[in-house]
N, C-alpha and C positions, 0 to 999 in steps of 0.2 A: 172560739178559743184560739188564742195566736200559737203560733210553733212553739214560742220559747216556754208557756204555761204549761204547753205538752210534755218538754223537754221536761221543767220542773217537778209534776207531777210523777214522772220515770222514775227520773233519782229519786225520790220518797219514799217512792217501791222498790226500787234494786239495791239502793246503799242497804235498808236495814235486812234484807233477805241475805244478800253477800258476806254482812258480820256475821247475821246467825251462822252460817254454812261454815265462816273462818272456827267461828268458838268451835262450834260441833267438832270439826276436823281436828281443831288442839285437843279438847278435850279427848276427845277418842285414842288420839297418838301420844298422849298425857297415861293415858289407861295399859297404852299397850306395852309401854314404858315400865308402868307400875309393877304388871304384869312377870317380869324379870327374871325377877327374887319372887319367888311362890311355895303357898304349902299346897295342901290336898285337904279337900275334906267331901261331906257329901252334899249335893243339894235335893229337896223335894217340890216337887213342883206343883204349884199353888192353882193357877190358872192357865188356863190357853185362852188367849182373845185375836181375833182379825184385827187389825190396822188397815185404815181405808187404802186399797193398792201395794200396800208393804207387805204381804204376805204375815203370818200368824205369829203372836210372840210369848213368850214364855212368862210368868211369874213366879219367883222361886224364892224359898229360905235355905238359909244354912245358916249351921252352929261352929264360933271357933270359941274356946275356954268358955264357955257360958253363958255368951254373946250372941242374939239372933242378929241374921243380918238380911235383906233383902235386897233383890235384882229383877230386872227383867233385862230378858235374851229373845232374838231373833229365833223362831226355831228354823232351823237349817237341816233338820231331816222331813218326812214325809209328817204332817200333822197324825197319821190314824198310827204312827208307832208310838205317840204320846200321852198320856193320859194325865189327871189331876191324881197326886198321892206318887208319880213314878219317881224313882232315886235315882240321881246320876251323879257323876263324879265333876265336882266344881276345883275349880283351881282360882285361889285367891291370891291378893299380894299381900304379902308379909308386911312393904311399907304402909298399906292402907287396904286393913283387911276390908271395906265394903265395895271395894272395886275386886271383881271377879270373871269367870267366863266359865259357862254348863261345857260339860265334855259330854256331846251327846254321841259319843262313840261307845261312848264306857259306861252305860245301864246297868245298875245295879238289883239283881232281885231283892224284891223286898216280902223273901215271903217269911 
């Protein structure tokens, strides 16, 4: 195989990894934007699953006017304070309530 087929081969594989990585980044800083202007409400937490190397992530609902809405979040406390059924305080964006973020600071008992 000549240099240049090598070369070719590369970019095939780095261009489209690079845009993904660009959306990702918009998106994300698109969210955090959203984020701004926010209510409160609660989320409950559906599932915990591993991501291969990413550390554990959340599955979650919450209700705004009679509307489910679903997320998943990074969990960024310790997995064994988390369970399936635990309540926590979500903060949504008003402009587009299905973009949210778990405040796992703020556990609600659910007793």
């Amino acid at each position: 195989m000549t240099s240049k087929k090598k070369n070719k081969k590369s970019y095939l594989v780095v261009v489209p990894v690079l845009i993904l990585l660009c959306i990702g980044y918009f998106s994300s800083r698109s969210n955090k934007i959203k984020l701004e202007k926010f209510g409160v409400t609660v989320g409950h937490i559906q599932e915990i699953e591993p991501m291969n190397r990413r550390g554990y992530f959340v599955k979650y609902n919450y209700n705004i006017s009679g509307r489910q809405y679903y997320n998943t979040q990074k969990l960024t406390i310790k997995k064994e304070l988390v369970s399936v059924g635990d309540i926590f305080e979500v903060k949504y964006s008003i402009e587009d309530k299905s973009v949210s973020e778990l405040n796992f600071k703020k556990k609600i008992n659910n007793e």
